[in-house]
N, C-alpha and C positions, 0 to 999 in steps of 0.2 A: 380703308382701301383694301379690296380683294388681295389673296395670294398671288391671280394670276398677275392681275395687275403691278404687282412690285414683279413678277419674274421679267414681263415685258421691260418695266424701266429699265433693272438692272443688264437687262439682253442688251437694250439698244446703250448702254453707258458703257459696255464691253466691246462695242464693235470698233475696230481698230481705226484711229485715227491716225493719218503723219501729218506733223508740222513743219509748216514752213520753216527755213533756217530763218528767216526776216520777219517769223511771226513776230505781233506787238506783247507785252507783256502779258497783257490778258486775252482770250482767244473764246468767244463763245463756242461753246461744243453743241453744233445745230442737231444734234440728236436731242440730247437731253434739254436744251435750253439754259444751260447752268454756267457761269462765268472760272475758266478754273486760270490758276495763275501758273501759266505755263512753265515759266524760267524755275520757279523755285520746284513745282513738283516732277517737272520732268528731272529734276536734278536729282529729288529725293527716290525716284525710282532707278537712275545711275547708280546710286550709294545701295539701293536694294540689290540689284544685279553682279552689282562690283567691288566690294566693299573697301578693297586690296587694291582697285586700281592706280597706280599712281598716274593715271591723267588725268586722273580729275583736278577743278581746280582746286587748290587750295584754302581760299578765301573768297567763293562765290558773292556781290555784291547781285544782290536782286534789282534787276534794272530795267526799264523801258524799252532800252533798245540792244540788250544780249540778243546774240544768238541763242537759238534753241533746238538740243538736240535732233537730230531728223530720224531716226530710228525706230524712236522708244514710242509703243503704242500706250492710250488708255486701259488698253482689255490688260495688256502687261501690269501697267501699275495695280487697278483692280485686282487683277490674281494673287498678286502676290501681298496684299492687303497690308499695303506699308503705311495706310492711315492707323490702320487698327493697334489698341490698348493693349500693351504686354500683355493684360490681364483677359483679351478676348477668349469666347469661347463661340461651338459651334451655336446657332441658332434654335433656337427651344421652340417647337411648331407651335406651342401654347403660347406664346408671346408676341402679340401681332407687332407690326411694323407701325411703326406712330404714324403719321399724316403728314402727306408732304407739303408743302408750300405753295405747287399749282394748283394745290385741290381745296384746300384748308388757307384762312388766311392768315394764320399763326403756327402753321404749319412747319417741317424739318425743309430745309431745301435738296431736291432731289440729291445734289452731290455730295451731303455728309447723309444720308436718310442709311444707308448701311452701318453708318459710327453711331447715328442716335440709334439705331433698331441694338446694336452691341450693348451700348450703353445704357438702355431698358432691360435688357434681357440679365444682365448683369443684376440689377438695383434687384428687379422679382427673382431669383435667382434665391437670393437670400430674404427674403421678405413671408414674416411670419403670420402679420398681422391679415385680419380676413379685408377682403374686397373690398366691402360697405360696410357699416354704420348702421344700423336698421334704427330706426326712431320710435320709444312707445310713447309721443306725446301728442297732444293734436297739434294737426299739421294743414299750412304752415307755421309756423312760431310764427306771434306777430308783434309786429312795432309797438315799439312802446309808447303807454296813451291811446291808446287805438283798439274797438271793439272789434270782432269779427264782421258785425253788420255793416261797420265802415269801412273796414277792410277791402272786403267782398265788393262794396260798391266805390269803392275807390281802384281795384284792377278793373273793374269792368270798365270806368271811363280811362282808364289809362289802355287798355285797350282797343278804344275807339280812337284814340292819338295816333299810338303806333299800329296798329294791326295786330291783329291776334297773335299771331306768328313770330309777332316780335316780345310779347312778354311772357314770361313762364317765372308757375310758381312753384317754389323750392317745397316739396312736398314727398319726396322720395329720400331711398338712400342714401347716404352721404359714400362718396368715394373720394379716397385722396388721389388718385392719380398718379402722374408724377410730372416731371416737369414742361414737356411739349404736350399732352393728353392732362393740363391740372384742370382743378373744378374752381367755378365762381359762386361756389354755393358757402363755403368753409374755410376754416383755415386747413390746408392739403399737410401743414406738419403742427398741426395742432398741442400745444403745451397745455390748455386745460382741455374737458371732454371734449372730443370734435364735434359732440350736439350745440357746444356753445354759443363760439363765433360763426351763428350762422346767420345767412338772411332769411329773408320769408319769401322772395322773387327777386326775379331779374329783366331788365328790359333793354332792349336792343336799337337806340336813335339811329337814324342814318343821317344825318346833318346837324350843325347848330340848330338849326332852326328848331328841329325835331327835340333835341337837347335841350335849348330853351323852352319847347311847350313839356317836358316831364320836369324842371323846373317849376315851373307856374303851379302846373298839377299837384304836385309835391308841396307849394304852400298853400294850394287849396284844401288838403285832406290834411295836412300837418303832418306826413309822414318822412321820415328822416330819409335820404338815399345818401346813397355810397359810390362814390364815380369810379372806375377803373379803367385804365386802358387798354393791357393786355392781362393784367393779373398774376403776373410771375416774378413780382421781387418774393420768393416763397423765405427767406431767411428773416422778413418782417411780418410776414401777416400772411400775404401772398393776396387772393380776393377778399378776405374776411373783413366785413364791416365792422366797426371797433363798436356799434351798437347793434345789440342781438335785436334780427328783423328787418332791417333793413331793406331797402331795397336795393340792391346793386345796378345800378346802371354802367353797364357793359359797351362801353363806347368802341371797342377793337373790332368787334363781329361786320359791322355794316359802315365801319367809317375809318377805312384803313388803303386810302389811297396815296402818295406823292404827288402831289397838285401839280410842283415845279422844281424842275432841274435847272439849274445853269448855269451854264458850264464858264461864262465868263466873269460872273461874278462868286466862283464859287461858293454855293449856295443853297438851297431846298424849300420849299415848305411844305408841311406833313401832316397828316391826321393821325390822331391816336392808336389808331390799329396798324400802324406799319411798324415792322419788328425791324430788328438791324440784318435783320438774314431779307428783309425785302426790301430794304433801301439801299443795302449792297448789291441786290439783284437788278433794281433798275438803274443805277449807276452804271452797271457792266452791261446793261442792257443798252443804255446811254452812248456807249464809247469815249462818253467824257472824262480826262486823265486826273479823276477827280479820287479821294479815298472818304468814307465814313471813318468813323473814329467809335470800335464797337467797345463793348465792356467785356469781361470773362465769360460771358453765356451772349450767344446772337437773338435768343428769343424774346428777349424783352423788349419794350414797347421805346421807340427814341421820345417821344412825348413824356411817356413812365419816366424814364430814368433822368430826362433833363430836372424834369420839373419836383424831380425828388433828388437832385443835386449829386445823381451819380457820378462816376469818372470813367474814364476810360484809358486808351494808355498809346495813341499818337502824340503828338505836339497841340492837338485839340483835345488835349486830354480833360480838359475842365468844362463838360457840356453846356453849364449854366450859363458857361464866361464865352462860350462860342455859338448859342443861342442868339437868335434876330428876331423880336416878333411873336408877338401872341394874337390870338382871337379868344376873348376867355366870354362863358357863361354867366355873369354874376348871381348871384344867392335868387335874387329876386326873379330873375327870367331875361334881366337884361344884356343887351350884347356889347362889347365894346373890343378895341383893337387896340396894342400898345404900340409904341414907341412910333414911328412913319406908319406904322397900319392908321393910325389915327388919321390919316390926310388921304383923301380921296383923290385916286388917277383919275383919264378922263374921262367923262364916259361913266363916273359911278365904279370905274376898274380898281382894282388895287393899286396903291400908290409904286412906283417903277423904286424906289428906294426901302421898303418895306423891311428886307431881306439886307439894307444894306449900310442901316446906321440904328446902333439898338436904342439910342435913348429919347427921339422925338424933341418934341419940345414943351416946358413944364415940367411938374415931379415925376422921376421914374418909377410905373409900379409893376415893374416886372417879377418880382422879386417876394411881392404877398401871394403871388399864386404859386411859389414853390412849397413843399412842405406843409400845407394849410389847407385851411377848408372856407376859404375865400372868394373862390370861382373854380370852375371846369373847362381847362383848357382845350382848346378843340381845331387849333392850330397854331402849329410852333414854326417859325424859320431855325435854320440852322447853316452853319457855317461849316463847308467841305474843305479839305487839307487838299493841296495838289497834289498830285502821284509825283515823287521823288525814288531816290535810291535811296537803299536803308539795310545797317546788319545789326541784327540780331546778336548778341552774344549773354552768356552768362558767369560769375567768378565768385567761386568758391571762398569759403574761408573755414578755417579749421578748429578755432578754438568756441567756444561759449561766451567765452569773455571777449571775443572780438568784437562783438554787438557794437558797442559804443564808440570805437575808434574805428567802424565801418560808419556811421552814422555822420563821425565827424568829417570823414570821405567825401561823404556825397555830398554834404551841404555846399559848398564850396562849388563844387561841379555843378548842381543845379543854380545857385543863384547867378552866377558864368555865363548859364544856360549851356554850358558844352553836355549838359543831358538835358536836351531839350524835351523830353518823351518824357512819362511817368513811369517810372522804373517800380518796381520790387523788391521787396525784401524778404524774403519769407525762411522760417526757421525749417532744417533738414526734414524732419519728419513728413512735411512735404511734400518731399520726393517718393516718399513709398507710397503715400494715400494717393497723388494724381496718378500711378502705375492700375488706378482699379481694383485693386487687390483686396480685398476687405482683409482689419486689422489681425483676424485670427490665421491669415497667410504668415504672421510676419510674429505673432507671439499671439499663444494661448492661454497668457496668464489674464487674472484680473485687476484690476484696478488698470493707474497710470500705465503707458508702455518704455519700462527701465530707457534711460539713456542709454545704456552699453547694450540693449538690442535696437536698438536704432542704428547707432554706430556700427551694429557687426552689419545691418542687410546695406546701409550707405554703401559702406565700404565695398560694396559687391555691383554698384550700381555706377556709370557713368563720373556722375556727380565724388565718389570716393566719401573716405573717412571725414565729414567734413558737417560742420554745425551749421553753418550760413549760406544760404544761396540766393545772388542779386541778380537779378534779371534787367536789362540795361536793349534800350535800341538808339541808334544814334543815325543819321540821317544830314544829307546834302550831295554833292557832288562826290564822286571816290576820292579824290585828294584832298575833302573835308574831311570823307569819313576816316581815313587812313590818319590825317590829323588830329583827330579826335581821339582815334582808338592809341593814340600815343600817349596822349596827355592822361586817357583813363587807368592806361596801364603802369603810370607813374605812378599815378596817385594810391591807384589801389595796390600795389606793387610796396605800396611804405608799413600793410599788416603784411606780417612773416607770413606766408605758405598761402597766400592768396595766389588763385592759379584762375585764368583764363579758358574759357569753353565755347567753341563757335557749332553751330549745326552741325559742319559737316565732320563733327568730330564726336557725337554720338549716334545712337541709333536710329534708323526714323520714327519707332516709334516712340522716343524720347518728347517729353513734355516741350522742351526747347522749342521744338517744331511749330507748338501750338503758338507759344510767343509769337515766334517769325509772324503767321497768321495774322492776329492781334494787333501787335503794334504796327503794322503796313495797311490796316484798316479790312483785314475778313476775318468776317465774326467766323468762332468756335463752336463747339459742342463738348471739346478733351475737360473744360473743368466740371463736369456732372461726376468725373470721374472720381475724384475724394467722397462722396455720397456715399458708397460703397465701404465707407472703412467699418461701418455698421449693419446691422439689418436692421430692415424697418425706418431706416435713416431719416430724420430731419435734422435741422440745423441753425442756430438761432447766431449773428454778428453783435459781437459789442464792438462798438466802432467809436472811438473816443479820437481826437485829433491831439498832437505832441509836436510843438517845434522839432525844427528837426538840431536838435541840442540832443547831446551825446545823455548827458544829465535828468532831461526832461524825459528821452527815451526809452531810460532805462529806469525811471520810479513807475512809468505805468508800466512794462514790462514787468518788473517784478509784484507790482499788485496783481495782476495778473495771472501770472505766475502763481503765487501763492495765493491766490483762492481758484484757481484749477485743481490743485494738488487736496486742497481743504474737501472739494468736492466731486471729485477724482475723477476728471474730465485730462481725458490730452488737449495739450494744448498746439492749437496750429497758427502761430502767430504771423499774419504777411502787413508790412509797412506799404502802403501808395505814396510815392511821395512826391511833393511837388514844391514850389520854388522854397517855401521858406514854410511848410508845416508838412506831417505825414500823418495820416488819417492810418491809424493803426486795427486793423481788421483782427475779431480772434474768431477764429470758426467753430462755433461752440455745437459741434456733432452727437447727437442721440437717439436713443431709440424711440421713436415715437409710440410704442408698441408696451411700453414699459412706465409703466403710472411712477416709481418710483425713479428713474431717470429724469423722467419730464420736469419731476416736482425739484430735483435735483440742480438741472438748469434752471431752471424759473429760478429758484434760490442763488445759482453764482451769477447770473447777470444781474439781481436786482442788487447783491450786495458789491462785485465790481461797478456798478452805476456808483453807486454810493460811496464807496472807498476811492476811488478817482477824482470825483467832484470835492473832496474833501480837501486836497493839494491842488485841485485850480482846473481836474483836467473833465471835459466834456465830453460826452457823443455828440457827434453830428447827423445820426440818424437811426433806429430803433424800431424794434419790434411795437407792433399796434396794440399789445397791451401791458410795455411799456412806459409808454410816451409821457403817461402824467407825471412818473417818476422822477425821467428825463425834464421833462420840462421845470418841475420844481427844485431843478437841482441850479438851474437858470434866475437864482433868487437877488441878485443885486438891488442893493435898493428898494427892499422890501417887496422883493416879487412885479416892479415897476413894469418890466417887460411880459411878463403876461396880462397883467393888467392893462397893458396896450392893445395885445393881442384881443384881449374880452372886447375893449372900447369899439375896436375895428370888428369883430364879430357880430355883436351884436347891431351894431348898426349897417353892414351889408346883410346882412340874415336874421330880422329879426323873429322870425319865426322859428330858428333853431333848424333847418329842415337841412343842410347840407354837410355831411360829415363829420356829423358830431364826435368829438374827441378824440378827432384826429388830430397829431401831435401834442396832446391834451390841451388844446383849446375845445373848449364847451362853451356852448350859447347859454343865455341864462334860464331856459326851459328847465335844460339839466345842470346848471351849476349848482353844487354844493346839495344833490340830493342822493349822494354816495355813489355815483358813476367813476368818481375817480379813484383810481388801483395805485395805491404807494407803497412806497419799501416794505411797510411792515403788515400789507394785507396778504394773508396769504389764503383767501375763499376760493374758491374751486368754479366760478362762474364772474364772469365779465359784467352784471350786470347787478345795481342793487337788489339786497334782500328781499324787498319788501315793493320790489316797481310792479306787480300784481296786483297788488295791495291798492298802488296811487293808480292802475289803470282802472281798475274798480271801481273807487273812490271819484276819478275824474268820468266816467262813464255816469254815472249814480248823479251826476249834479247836473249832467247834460239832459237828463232825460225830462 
C-alpha cells in the first residue's frame, strides 16, 4: 500500500465523528468502514482526557444499550494515541505499513493498521538478522522421490488446473517476514537453517472443487502437498511443510469468503482464508448482536485454529467443541460433508440444520480431520456467542508460592461455571514483555532475568510488587455480574495480598485493555508485543495440559522451570484454563538470528517433552518438527494409538501424498526410512541423510 494511500485512511479515520447518546454498542464508522465499540473506547479516551475525573463511572459495565458520550471525537481519540504501546515510538519511514484488510485478504483491519504499523516498526527496530536467505542450491528444492524432469512436468499440468497465476515456484530468496507480511515458503522463525523447511511451490485453489483436482494431481505425480489456511500459527511451523519440497497449497488467498451468517441461529460457515479480523468485520458489518470468540493474535485463520484445536477466551472459548460442520477433501480427491452436511436440502441445497447439530447420524468423524493429515478441510460451521454484558478485570497475587493455592481457587469457580470464560494465568514477567519493550530496557545482564529485577520494574507498573497475574471476564446481566464479582472476590480474597484490578483503574495503554477486547469477541494485535523482548525474535510453545490440581500444577511448572534455568531461557509461563484441565503455555522466546540460541531451544523443548511425559504429562500441540517426539511419547499399549493412526493413514492415503508427518503420523512411503526426528537426534536438516541417495536410486529403476 502506498504512503499516500495510508495518509488518506488515516485523514478520513481523524475526521471528527459525534455519537449519538442512543448509539447501539457498536457503531460503523461510514468513513473508514471499520466496526469500533463505541461504549468501551469512547470511555477509554475519557480516562485519556480526564484521568482525575471523579465523574466517571466507576465500574463501567460494557453494554448494548449505555449511553454514549456525545462529545468525544475519533480525531480525539487518534491524537492522543491511547491504543498505542508504552513502548511506541515515532514511525521509521523505512518501515512500510503492512496491508490492510480491504486491500489484502489477510490483511491488518484499517482500525488497528496504526498499532500493527507500531508493532512492526518496533520488531525491525531491533532486528539484526539480513532481509533474505539467498540459496546456493539448485532451485527449487524438490519433493522427495521426484526427478526434476517430473517435477517440471508435473507444475506444468498443475498449472493447467489452476492457471498460471495461481502456482508459483519457491525459487527465490527466503524472507521471514513477520507476522501480518509472513511467507508460505519457510518456516519465518526457523530453529534449523531457514533453507530447510522449505517447499519447492505453491498453489492457490479457489473452491473445493479446485482442491480436489490438486488432490487427484498430487496422487497422479506422487508428490506430497502441504495444506494451509492462512499460515500464521508461526510458534509451530507457521507454513513450513514438515517434508522438505513440498508443495504448499495455500487455500486463504482465493478462498476466504463467510458463506453465511445467522443471526438466529447463531452461527457461520466459513472458508479457510477468513481471519478472525474478517469474520469480526462482517459480523459488525451484519448488525447481528452476535460476537466471534477470537484467540490472542486476530490474524489467524478460524478454520486454522479450530481444526488444530486452538482456544480462545469467551464462553466459546473451546473452538472444536463450538464447531458445526465440515466439508473436508479426502487424501484421494474425494468430497464429503460431516455431521447434517451429510443430508441434502432441497433442491441439492445445503441441509437447513447443517450449522445446527454437530453429530448427524452414524460415527462421528469430525474429529480425524483435526490435527492430522487425513483430509483438507474446506468448510467449517461455527457457533457465535450472543452480544451480552461483560467486565473484564484482573488480581494480583504476591508471593511465588501462591501458584498452587490460586490454582486451587479457580478450580472450583470454573467447574461452578461462575468463570464461565477462559481465564489466564500468567507469571509477572509478563507484564514487562507485553509493555513492547525489549528485555535489555528492563536488565542488561546475561543469562536468566534475576527475580528481584523483575520485582524492582513490577513494582513500578500498575500491576505492583506482585508474582501472579490472573486475567478473569465474567459475563450476564449487571446483577449477575455484580453477583459474580462477589463470590470471586471471596474466593480469591482467602490468598493474603490478592488485590483486584478493573480497566478503569489503570492506563489505557495497559495490556488489561487488550483482554477487555478479547474476551467480548474483537480480536487484537497488543500480544505481538512480547516478540520484542528479543531481536531477531522467534518463539517456539510447549504446551502440555495439567489438571487443574494445585499438585499436578506445580510438578510440570517446576520441570519447567528447571530446564529453562539448565538452558538459560526466561521463562514466560501463561495457564488457559478450562473446566477441569489447563493447557499450560511456556513461551519459549529467541533469537533466530543466533545458531547457538536456536540449538539451545531445540534442546529444552525436546528434553521438557520428555521429562513431562515421564510423570503422565502431554502436549496437546507442537512445533512441526517436533511432533514425532510428541507423538511417541503417546506410547500406551505399545504405541497402539499410532498404530491406529498408520491403519487410518494409510488407507485414506495410500499413496502417502497428503502431509506427511504431520503430527508424526507418516504413510508407509516414508515410515521407518529416517523421516522421523526423536529426542535424541540432534542433525541439523529435517530430512533423511541419504533421501538423495533413494531419489536416485528410485529414479535409476524407473527409467
Amino acid at each position: 500500500m502506498s504512503a499516500a494511500l495510508n495518509t488518506q485512511r488515516r485523514a478520513k479515520a481523524c475526521r471528527s465523528i459525534r455519537c449519538p447518546a442512543d448509539a447501539p454498542r457498536f457503531l460503523l464508522c461510514s468513513q473508514t468502514g471499520t466496526a469500533i465499540s463505541t461504549v468501551y473506547h469512547q470511555f477509554i479516551a475519557f480516562k485519556c482526557l480526564f484521568p482525575r475525573s471523579h465523574e466517571l463511572p466507576s465500574r463501567p459495565f460494557i453494554s448494548s444499550s449505555s449511553p454514549v458520550p456525545t462529545s468525544i471525537t475519533f480525531s480525539t481519540i487518534l491524537s492522543l494515541n491511547c491504543n498505542q504501546s508504552s513502548a511506541s515510538s515515532t514511525m521509521a519511514p523505512s518501515v512500510p505499513a503492512p496491508p490492510v484488510m480491504e486491500e489484502f485478504y489477510s490483511g491488518i483491519p484499517s482500525n488497528l493498521l496504526d498499532r500493527a504499523h507500531a508493532a512492526k516498526e518496533r520488531l525491525m527496530s531491533q532486528k539484526t538478522a539480513p532481509d533474505t536467505v539467498v540459496r546456493d542450491e539448485e532451485l527449487p528444492v524438490l519433493p522427495p522421490y521426484t526427478t526434476r524432469d517430473k517435477f517440471n512436468s508435473a507444475m506444468a499440468a498443475l498449472s493447467r488446473i489452476l492457471g498460471a497465476s495461481n502456482v508459483e515456484i519457491n525459487d527465490k530468496p527466503l524472507k521471514d517476514g513477520w507476522y501480518i507480511e509472513h511467507p508460505n515458503t519457510h518456516d519465518a522463525y526457523h530453529l534449523l537453517p531457514a533453507t530447510d523447511s522449505v517447499s519447492s511451490a505453491a498453489c492457490y485453489p479457489g473452491s473445493t472443487e479446485e482442491v480436489s483436482a490438486v488432490v487427484k494431481w498430487a496422487n497422479q505425480y506422487e508428490i506430497p502437498i502441504f495444506p494451509i489456511s492462512i499460515g500464521r500459527n508461526l510458534g509451530y511451523g507457521g507454513a513450513a511443510p514438515r517434508v522438505r519440497g513440498s508443495v504448499v497449497v495455500d487455500l486463504g488467498r482465493r478462498m476466504n469468503k463467510v458463506l453465511k451468517l445467522d443471526g438466529e441461529n447463531y452461527s457461520c460457515l466459513v472458508e479457510p482464508g477468513v481471519t478472525y479480523y474478517k469474520l469480526y468485520d462482517e459480523v459488525k458489518k451484519s448488525g447481528l448482536p452476535m460476537w466471534i470468540d477470537p484467540p490472542d493474535l486476530g490474524g489467524g485463520s478460524v478454520i486454522g485454529n479450530t481444526v488444530d484445536r486452538g482456544v480462545g477466551y469467551t464462553l466459546y472459548g473451546d473452538h472444536f467443541a463450538n464447531h458445526c460442520g465440515m466439508e473436508v477433501v479426502l487424501p484421494t480427491g474425494e468430497v464429503i460433508r460431516t455431521g447434517m452436511g451429510g443430508l441434502p436440502g432441497p433442491d441439492n441445497t445445503d441441509s437447513p440444520t447443517w450449522q445446527s447439530f454437530q453429530y448427524g447420524f452414524g460415527p462421528y468423524y469430525d474429529g480425524i480431520f483435526t490435527q492430522s493429515n487425513f483430509g483438507i478441510v474446506t468448510k467449517l460451521g461455527m457457533w457465535l456467542m450472543p452480544e451480552t454484558e461483560h467486565q473484564t478485570f484482573m488480581v494480583t497475587f504476591p508471593r511465588d508460592d501462591d501458584f498452587g493455592d490460586i490454582v486451587e481457587v479457580i478450580r472450583p469457580l470454573m467447574v461452578k461455571k461462575i468463570l464461565g470464560n477462559v481465564p489466564q494465568l500468567r507469571n509477572v514477567i509478563q507484564e514487562l514483555a507485553v509493555t513492547g519493550k525489549p528485555r535489555s530496557a528492563f536488565w542488561k545482564g546475561t543469562g536468566r532475568m534475576p527475580r528481584e529485577v523483575i520485582r524492582e520494574h513490577a513494582s513500578k507498573m500498575p500491576c505492583g510488587d506482585c508474582a501472579w497475574v490472573f486475567y478473569g471476564t465474567v459475563y450476564g446481566t449487571k446483577e449477575q455480574i455484580a453477583d459474580t464479582l462477589k463470590i470471586c472476590k471471596v474466593e480469591f480474597g482467602k490468598i493474603q495480598g490478592a488485590k483486584f484490578i478493573f480497566p478503569e483503574d489503570v492506563p489505557p495503554d495497559h495490556y488489561l485493555h487488550s483482554r477487555v477486547s478479547v474476551c467480548s469477541g474483537v480480536p487484537e494485535i497488543r500480544e505481538l508485543d512480547w516478540l520484542n523482548w528479543k531481536p531477531n525474535a522467534g518463539h517456539l510453545f510447549f504446551a502440555p495440559i495439567s489438571p487443574t490440581k494445585k499438585e499436578d500444577a506445580r510438578t510440570i511448572y517446576e520441570i519447567v522451570l528447571k530446564i529453562h534455568q539448565k538452558y538459560g531461557f526466561d521463562m514466560f509461563p501463561t495457564y488457559c484454563i478450562n473446566t477441569r484441565e489447563m493447557h499450560y503455555i511456556a513461551n519459549l522466546v529467541y533469537d533466530r538470528n543466533d545458531e547457538d540460541e536456536k540449538q539451545r531451544a531445540m534442546a529444552c523443548m525436546r528434553e521438557m517433552i520428555d521429562e513431562c511425559a515421564k510423570v503422565g504429562y502431554g502436549e496437546y500441540r507442537t512445533h512441526i518438527l517436533l511432533a514425532d517426539q510428541v507423538a511417541q511419547t503417546y506410547s500406551w499399549n505399545n504405541q497402539a494409538l499410532m498404530k491406529f493412526h498408520e491403519v487410518l493413514k494409510d488407507t485414506l492415503d495410500p499413496k502417502g501424498i497428503l502431509a506427511p508427518g504431520r503430527s508424526g503420523i507418516w504413510p508407509a512411503k516414508y515410515r521407518n526410512q529416517g523421516w522421523e526426528l526423536l529426542a535424541d537426534d540432534d542433525r541439523q536438516t529435517s530430512s533423511p541423510a541419504d533421501v538423495k541417495k533413494i531419489t536416485e536410486k528410485l529414479s535409476d529403476s524407473k527409467l
